[in-house]
DSSP file (Angstrom, degrees, kcal/mol; ACC not computed):
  #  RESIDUE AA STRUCTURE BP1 BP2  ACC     N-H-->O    O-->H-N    N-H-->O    O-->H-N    TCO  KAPPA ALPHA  PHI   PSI    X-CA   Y-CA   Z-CA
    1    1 A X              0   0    0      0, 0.0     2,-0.1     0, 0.0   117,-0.0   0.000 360.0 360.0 360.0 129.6    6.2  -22.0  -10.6
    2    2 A X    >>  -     0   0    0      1,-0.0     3,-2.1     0, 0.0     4,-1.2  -0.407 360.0-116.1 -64.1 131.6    2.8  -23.5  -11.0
    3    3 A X  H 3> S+     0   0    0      1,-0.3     4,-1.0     2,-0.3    58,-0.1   0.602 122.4  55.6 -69.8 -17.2   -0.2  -21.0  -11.9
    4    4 A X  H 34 S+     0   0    0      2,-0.2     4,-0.4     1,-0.1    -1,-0.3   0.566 108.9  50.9-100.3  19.1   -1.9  -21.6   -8.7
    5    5 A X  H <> S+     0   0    0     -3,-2.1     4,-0.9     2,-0.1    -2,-0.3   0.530 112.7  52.6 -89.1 -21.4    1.9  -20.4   -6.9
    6    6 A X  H  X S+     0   0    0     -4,-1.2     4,-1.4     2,-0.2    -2,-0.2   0.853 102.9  52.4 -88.7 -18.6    1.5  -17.6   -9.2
    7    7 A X  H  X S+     0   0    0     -4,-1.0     4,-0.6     1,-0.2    -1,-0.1   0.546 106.4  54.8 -43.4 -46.3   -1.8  -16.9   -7.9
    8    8 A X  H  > S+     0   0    0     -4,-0.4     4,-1.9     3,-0.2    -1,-0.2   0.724 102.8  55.2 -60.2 -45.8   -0.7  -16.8   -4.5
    9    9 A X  H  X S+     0   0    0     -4,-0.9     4,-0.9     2,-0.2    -2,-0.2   0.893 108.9  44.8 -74.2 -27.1    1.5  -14.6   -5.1
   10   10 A X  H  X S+     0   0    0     -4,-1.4     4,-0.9     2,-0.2    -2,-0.2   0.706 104.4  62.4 -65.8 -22.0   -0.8  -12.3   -6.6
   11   11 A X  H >X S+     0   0    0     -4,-0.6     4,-1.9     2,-0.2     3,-0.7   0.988 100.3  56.1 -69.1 -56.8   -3.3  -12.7   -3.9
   12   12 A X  H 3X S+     0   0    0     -4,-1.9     4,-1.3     1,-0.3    -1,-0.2   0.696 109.4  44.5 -34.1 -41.7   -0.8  -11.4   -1.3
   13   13 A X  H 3X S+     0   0    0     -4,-0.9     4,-2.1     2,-0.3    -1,-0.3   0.718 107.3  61.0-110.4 -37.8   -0.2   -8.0   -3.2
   14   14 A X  H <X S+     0   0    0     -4,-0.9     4,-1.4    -3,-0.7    -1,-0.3   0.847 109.5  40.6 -54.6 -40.7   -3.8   -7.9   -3.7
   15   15 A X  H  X S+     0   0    0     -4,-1.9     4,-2.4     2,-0.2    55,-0.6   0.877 111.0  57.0 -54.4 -40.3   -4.1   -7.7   -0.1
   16   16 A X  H  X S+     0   0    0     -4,-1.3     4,-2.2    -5,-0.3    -2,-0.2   0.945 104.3  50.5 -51.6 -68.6   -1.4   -5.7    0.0
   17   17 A X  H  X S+     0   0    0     -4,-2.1     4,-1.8     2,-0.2    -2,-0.2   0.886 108.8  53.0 -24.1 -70.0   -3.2   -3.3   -2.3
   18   18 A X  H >X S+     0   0    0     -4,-1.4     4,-2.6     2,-0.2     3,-1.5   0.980 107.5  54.4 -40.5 -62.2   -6.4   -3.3   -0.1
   19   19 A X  H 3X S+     0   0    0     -4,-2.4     4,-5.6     1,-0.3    -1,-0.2   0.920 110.7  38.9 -45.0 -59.0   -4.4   -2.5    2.6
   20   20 A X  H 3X S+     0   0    0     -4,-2.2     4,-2.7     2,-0.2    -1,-0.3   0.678 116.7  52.3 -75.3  -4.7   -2.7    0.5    1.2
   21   21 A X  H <X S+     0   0    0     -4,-1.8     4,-3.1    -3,-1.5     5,-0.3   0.975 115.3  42.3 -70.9 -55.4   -6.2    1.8   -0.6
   22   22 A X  H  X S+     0   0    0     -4,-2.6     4,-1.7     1,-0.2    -2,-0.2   0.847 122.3  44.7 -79.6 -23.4   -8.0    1.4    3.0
   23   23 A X  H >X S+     0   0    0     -4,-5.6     4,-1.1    -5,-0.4     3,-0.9   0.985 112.1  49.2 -42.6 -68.8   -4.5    3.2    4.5
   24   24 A X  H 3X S+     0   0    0     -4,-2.7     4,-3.0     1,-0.2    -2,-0.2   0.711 114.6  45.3 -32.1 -49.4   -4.3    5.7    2.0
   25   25 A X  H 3X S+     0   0    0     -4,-3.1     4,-2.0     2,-0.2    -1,-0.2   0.808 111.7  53.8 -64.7 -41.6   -8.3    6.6    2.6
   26   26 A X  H << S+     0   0    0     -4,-1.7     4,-0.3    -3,-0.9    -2,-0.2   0.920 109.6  39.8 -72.3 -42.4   -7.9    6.6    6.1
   27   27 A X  H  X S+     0   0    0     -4,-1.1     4,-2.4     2,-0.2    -2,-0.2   0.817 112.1  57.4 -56.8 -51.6   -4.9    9.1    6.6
   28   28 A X  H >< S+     0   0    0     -4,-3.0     3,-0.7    12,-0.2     9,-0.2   0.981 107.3  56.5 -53.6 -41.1   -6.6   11.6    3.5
   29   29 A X  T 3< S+     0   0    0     -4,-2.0    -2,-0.2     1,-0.2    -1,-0.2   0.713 121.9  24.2 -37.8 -31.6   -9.8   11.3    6.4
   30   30 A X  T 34 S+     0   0    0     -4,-0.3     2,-0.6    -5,-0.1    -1,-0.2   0.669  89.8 104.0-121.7  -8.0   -7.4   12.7    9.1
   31   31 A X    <<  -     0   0    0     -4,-2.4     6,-0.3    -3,-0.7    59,-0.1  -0.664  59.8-138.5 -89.5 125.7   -4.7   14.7    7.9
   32   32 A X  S    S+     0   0    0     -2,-0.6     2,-0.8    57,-0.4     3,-0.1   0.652  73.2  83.5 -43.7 -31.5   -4.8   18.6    8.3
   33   33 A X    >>  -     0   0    0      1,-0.2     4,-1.9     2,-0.0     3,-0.8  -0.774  69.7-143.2 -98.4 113.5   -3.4   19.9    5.0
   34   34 A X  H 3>>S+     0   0    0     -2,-0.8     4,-1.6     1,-0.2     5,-0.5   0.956 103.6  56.9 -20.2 -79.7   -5.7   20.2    2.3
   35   35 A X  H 345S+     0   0    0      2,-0.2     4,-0.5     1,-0.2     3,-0.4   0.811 109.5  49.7 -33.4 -49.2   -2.4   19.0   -0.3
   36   36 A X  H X>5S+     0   0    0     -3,-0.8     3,-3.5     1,-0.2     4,-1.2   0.979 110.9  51.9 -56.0 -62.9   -2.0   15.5    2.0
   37   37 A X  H 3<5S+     0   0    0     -4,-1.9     4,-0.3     1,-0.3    -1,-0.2   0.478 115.9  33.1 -92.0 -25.1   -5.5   15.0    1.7
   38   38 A X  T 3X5S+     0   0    0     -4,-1.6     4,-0.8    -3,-0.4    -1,-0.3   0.504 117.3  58.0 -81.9 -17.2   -5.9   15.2   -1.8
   39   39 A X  H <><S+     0   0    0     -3,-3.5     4,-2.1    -5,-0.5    -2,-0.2   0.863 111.8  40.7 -87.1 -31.0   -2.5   13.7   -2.3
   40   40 A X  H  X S+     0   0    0     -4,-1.2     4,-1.0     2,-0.2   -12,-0.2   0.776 107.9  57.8-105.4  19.2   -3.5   10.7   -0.4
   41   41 A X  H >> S+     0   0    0     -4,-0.3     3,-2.4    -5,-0.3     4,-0.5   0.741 110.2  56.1 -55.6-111.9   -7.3   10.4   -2.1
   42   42 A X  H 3X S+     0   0    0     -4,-0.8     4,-0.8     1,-0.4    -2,-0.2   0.244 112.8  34.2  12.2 -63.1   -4.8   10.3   -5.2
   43   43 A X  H 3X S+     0   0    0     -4,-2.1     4,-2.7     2,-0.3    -1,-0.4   0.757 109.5  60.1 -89.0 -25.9   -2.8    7.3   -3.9
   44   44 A X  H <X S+     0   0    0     -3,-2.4     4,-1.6    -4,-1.0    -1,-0.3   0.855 112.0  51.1 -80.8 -41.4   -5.9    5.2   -2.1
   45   45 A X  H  X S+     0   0    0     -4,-0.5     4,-1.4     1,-0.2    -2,-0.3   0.769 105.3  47.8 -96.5  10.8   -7.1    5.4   -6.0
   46   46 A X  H  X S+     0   0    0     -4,-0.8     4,-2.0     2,-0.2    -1,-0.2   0.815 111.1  55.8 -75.1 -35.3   -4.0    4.0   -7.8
   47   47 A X  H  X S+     0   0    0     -4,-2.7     4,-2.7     1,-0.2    -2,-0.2   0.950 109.4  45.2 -71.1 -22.7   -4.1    1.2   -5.0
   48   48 A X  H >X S+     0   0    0     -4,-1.6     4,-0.9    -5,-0.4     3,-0.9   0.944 117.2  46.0 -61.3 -71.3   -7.7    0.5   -6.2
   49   49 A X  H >< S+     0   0    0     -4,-1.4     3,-3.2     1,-0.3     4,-0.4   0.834 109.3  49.8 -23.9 -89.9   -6.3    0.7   -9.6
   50   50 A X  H >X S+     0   0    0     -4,-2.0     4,-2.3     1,-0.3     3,-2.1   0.701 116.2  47.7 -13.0 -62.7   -3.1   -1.6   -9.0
   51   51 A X  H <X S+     0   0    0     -4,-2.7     4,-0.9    -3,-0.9    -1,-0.3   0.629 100.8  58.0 -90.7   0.3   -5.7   -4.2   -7.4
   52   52 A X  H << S+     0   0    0     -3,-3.2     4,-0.4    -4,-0.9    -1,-0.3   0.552 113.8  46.0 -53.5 -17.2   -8.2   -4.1  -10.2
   53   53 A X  H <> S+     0   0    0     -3,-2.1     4,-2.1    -4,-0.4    -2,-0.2   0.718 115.6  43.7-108.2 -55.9   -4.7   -5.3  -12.5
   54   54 A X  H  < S+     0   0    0     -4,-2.3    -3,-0.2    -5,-0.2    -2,-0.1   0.820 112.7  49.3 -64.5 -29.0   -3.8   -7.7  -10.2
   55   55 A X  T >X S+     0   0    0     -4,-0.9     4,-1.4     2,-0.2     3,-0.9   0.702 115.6  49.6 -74.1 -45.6   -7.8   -9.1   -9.8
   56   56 A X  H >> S+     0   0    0     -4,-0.4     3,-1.7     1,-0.3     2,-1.0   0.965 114.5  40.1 -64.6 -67.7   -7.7   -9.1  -13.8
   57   57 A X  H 3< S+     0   0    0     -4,-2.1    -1,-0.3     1,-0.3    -2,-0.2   0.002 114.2  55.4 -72.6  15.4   -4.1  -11.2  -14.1
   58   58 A X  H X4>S+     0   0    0     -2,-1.0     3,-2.0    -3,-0.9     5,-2.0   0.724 116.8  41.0-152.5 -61.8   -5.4  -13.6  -10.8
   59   59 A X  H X<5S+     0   0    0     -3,-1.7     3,-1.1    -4,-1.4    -2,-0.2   0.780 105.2  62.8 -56.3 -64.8   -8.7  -14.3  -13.2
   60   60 A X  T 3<5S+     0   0    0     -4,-0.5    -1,-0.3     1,-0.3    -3,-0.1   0.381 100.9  45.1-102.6  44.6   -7.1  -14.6  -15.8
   61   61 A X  T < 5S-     0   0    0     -3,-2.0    -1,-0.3   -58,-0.1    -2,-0.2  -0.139 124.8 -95.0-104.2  47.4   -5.0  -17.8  -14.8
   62   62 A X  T < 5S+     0   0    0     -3,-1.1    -3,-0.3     1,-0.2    -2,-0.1   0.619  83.0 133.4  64.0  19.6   -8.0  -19.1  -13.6
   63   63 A X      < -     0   0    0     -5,-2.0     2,-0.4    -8,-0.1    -1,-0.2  -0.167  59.1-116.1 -88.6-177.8   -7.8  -18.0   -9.7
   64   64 A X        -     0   0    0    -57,-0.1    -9,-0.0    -6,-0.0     3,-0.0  -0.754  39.5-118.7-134.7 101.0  -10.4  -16.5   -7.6
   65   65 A X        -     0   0    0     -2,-0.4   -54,-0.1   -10,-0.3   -10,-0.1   0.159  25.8-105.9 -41.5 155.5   -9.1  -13.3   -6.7
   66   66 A X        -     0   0    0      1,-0.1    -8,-0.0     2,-0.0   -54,-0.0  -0.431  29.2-163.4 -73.4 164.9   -8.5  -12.4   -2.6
   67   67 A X        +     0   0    0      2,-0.1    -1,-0.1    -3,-0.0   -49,-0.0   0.682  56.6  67.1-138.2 -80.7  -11.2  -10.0   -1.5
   68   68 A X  S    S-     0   0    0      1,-0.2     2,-0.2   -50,-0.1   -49,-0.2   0.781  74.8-107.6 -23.0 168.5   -9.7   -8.9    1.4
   69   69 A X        -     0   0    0    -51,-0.2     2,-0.2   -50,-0.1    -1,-0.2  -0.878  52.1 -82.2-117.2-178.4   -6.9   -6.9    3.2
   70   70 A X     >  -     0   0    0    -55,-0.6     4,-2.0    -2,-0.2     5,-0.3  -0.314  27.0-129.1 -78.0 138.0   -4.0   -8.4    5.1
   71   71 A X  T  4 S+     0   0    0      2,-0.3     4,-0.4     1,-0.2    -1,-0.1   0.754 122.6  43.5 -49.9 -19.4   -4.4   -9.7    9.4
   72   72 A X  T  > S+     0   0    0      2,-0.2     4,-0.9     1,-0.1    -1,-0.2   0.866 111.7  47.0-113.6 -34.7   -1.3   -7.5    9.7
   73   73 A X  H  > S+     0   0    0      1,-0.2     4,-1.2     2,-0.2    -2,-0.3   0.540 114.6  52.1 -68.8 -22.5   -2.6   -4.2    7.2
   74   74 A X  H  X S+     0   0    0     -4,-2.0     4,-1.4     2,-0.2    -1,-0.2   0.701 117.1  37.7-116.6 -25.8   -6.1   -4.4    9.4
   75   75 A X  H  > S+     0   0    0     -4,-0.4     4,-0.7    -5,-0.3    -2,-0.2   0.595 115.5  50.2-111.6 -12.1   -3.9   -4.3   12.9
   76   76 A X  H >X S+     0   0    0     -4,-0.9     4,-4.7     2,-0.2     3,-0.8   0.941 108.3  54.1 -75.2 -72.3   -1.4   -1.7   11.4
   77   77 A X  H 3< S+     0   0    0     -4,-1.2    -2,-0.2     1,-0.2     5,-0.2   0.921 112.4  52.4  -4.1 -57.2   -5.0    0.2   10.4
   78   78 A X  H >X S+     0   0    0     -4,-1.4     3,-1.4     1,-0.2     4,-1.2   0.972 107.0  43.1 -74.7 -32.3   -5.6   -0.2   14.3
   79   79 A X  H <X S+     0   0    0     -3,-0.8     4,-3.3    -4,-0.7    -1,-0.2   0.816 110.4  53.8 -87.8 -17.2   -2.8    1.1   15.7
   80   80 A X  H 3< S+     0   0    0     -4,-4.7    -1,-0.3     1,-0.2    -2,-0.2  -0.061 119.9  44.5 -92.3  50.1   -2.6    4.3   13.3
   81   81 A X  H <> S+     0   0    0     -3,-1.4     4,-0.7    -5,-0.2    -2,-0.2   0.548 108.9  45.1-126.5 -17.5   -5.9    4.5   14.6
   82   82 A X  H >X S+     0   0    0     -4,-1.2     4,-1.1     2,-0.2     3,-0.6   0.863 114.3  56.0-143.7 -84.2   -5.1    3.8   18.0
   83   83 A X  H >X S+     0   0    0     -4,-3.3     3,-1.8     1,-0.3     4,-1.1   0.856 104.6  59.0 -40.2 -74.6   -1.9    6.6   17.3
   84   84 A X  H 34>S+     0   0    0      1,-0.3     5,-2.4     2,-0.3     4,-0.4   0.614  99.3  49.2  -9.9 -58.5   -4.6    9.2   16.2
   85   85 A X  H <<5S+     0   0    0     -4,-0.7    -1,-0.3    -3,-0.6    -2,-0.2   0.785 118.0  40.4 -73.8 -13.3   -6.6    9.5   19.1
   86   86 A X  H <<5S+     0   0    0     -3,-1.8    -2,-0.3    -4,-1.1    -1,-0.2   0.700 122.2  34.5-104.7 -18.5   -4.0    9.9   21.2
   87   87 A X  T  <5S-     0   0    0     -4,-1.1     3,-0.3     3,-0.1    -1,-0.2   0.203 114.7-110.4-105.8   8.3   -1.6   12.2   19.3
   88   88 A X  T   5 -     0   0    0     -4,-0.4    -3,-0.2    -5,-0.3    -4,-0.1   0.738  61.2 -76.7  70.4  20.8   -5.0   14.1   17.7
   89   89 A X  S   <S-     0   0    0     -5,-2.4   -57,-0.4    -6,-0.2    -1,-0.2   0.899  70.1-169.3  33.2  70.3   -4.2   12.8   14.8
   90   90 A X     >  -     0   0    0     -3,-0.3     4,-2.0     1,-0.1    -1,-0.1  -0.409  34.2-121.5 -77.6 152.4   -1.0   15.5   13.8
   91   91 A X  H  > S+     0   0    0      1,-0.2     4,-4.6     2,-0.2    -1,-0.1   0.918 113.3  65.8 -78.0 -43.8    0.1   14.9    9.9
   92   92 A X  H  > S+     0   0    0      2,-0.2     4,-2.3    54,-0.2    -1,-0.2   0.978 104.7  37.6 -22.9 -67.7    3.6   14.2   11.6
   93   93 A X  H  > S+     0   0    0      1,-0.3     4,-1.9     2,-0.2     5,-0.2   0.885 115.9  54.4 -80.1 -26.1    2.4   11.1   13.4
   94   94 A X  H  X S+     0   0    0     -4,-2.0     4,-1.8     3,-0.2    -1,-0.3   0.813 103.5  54.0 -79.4 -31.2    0.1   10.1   10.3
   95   95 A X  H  X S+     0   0    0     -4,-4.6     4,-4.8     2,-0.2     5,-0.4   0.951 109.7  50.3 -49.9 -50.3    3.2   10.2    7.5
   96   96 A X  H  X S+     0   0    0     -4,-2.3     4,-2.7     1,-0.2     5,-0.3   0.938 113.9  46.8 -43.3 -52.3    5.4    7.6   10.0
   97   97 A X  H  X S+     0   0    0     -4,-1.9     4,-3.1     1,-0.3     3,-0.3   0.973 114.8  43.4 -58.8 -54.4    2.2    5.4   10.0
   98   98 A X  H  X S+     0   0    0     -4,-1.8     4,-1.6    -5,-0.2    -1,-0.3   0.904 115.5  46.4 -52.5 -42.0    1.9    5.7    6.6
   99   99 A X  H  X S+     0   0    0     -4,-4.8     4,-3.3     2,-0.2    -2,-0.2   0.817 114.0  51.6 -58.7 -29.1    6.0    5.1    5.8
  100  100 A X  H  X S+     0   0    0     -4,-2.7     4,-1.5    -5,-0.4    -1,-0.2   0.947 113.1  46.7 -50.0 -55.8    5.7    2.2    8.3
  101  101 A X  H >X S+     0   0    0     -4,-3.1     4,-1.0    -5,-0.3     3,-1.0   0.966 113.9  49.6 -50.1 -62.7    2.7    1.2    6.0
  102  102 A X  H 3X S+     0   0    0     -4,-1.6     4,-2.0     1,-0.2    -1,-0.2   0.766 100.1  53.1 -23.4 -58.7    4.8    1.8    3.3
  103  103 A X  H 3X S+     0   0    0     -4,-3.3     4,-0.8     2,-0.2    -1,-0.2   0.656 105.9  66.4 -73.9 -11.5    8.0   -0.2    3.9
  104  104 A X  H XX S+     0   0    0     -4,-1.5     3,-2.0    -3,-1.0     4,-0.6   0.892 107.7  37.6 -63.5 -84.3    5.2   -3.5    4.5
  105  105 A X  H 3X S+     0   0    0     -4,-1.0     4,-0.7     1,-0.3    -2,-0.2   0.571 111.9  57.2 -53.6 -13.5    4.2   -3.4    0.8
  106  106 A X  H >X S+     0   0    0     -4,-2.0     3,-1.2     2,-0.1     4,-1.0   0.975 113.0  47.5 -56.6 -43.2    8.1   -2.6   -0.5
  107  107 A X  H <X S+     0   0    0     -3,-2.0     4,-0.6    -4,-0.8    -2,-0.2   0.582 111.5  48.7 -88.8 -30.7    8.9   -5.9    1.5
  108  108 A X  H 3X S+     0   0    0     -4,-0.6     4,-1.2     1,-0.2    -1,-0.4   0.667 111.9  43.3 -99.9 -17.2    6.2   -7.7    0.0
  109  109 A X  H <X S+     0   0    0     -3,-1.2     4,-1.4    -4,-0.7    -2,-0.3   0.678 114.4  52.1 -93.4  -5.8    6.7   -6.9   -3.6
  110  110 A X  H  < S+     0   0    0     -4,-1.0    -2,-0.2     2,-0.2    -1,-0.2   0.697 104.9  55.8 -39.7 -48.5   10.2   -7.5   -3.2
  111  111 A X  H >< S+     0   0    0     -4,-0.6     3,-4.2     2,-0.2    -2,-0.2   0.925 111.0  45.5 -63.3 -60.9    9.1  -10.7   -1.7
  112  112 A X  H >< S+     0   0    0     -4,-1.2     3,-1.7     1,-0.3    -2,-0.2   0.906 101.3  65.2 -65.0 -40.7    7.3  -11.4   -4.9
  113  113 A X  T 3< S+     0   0    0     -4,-1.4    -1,-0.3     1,-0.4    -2,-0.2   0.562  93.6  62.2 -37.8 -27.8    9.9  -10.4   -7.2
  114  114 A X  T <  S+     0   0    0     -3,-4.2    -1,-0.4    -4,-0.1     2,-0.4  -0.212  85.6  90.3-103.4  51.5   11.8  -13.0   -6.0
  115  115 A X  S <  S-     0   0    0     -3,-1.7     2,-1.2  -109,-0.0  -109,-0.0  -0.805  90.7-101.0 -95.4 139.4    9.4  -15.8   -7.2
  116  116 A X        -     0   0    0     -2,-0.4     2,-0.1     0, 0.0    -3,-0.1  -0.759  55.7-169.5 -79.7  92.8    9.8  -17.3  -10.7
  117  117 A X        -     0   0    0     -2,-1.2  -111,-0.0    -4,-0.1    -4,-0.0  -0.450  30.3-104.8-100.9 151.7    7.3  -15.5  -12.3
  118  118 A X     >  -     0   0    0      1,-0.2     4,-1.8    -2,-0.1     3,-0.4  -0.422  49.4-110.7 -66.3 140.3    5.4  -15.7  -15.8
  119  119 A X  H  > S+     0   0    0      1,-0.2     4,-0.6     2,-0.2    -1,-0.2   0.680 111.8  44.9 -26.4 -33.7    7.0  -12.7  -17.9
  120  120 A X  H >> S+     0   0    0      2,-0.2     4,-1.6     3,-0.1     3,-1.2   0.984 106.3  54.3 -96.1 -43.3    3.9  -10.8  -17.9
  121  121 A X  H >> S+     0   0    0     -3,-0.4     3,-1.8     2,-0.3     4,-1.2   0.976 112.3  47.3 -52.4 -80.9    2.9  -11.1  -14.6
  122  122 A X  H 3X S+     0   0    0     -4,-1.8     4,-1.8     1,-0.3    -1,-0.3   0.532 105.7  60.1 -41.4  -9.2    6.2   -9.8  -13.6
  123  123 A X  H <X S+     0   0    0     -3,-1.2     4,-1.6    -4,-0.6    -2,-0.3   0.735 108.7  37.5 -59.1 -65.8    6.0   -7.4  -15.8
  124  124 A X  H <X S+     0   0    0     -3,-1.8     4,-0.7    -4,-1.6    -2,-0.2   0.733 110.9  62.5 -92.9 -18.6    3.0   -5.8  -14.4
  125  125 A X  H  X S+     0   0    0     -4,-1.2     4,-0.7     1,-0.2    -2,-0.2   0.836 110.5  50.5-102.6 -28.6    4.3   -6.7  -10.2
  126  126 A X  H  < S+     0   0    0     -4,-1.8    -2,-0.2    -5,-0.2    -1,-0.2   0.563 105.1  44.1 -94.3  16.2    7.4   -4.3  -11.2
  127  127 A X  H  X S+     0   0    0     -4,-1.6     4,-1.4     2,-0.1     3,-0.3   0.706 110.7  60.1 -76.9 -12.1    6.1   -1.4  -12.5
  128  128 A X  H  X S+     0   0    0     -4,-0.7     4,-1.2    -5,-0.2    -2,-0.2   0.493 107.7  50.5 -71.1 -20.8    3.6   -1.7   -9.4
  129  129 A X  H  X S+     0   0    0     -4,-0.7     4,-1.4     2,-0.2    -1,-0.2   0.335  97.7  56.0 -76.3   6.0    6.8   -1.5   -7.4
  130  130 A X  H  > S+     0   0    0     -3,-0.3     4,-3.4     2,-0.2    -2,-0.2   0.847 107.0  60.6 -74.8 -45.3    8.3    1.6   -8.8
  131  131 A X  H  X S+     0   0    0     -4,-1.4     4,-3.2     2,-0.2     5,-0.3   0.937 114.2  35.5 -19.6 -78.6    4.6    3.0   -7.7
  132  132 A X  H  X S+     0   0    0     -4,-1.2     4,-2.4     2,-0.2     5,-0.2   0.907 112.2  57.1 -63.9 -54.2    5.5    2.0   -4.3
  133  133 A X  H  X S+     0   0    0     -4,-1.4     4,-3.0     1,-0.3    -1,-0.2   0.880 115.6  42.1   1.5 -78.2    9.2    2.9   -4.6
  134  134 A X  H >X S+     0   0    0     -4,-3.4     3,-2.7     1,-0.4     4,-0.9   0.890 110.7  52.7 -45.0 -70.7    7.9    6.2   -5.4
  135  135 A X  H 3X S+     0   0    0     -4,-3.2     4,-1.0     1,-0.3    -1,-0.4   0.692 104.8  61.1 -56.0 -14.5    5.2    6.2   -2.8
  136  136 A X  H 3X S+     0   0    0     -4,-2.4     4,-1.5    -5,-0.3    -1,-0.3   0.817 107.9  43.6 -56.7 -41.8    8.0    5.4   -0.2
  137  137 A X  H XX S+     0   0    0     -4,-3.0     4,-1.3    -3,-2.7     3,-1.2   0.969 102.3  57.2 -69.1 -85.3    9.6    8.3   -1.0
  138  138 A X  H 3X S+     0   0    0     -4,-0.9     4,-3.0     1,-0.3     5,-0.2   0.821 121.9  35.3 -14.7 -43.6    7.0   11.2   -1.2
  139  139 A X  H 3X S+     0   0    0     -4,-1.0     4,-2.3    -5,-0.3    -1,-0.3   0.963 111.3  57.7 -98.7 -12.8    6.0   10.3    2.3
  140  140 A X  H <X S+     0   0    0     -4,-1.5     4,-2.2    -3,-1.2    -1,-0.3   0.922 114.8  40.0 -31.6 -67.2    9.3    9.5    3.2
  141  141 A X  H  X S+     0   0    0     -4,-1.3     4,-1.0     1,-0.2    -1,-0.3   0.716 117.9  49.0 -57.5 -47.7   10.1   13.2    2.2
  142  142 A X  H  X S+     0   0    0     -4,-3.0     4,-2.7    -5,-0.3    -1,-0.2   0.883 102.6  56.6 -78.6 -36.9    7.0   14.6    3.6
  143  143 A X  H  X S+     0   0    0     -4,-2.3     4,-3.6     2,-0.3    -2,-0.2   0.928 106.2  52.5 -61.0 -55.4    7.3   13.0    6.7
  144  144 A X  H  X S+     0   0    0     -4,-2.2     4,-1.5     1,-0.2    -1,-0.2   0.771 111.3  49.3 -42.4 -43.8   10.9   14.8    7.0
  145  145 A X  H  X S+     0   0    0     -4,-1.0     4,-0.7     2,-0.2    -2,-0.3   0.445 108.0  50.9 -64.4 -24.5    9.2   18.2    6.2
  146  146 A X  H  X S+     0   0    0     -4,-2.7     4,-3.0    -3,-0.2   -54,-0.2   0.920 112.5  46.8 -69.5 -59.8    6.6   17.4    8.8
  147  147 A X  H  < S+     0   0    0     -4,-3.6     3,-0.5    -5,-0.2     4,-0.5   0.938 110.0  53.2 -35.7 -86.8    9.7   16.5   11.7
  148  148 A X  H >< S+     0   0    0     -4,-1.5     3,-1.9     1,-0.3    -1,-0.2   0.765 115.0  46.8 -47.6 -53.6   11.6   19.7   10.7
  149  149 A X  H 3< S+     0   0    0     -4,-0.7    -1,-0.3     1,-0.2    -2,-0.2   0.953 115.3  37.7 -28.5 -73.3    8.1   21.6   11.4
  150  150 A X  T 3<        0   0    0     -4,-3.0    -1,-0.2    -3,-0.5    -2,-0.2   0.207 360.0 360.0 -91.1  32.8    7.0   20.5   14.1
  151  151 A X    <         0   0    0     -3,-1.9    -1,-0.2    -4,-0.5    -2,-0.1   0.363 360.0 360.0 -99.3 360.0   11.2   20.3   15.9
C-alpha cells in the first residue's frame, strides 16, 4: 500500500471521527439524564481526540488531512434529528440512533484493518477500535436499560 492509499484510509476514519464527535455532541444536547449527557460530552471529546491522531499521522505522510464528516454521518445526523422531533427526543430513541451510529464506524475500522497498513499506523487504527468496540457496547448496554424502562 502506497502512502497516498494510506492516507485514504485515514481520511475515511477521520470522517468517521467527525461524524461520531458531531453524533456524540448532538445526543449529550438532547438526552434527559444528566449521566448520558456527560457521558456522551465524554465520548464527542475522545472523537476529537482520536481525529486530532489521525490528522497528525495523515500529515505526517505528507497528506492533507479530510476536514469534514461523512455524506452518510451528516444524513444519519438528519434522521436522529428527524427521530427527535417526532419521538421528543426520549433517551430510548437517542441510544438506537447512536448504536446505529455506532455499528457505521465498527464497519469502517474494520474496513481499514483490512488494508495493508504501515505498522504504526495500524497500530494507532486498533487501539482506536477497541475505543469503539467499547463505545459499541456502553450504548449497546444502555440502550437495553433504556428498553427494559420504558417496556
Amino acid at each position: 500500500m502506497d502512502n497516498q492509499d494510506t492516507i485514504d484510509v485515514l481520511n475515511t476514519l477521520i470522517e468517521t471521527c467527525n461524524d461520531g464527535e458531531r453524533g456524540f455532541r448532538n445526543v449529550a444536547e438532547h438526552v434527559h439524564s444528566a449521566d448520558l449527557k456527560t457521558l456522551f460530552a465524554t465520548r464527542a471529546s475522545e472523537c476529537h481526540q482520536a481525529c486530532a491522531d489521525l490528522r497528525a499521522q495523515v500529515l505526517q505522510l505528507g497528506g492533507d488531512p479530510e476536514t469534514g464528516g461523512s455524506a452518510s454521518g451528516a444524513l444519519h445526523r438528519g434522521w436522529v434529528s428527524l427521530l427527535g422531533t417526532l419521538s421528543g427526543y426520549s433517551d430510548k430513541s437517542l441510544l438506537e440512533a447512536c448504536e446505529k451510529g455506532e455499528d457505521s464506524a465498527m464497519e469502517r475500522y474494520r474496513d481499514a484493518l483490512d488494508q495493508a497498513l504501515p505498522d504504526n499506523v495500524r497500530m494507532l487504527i486498533e487501539r482506536q477500535y477497541e475505543g469503539v468496540k467499547r463505545n459499541h457496547a456502553q450504548v449497546r448496554s444502555l440502550r437495553d436499560q433504556a428498553r427494559a424502562t420504558a417496556s
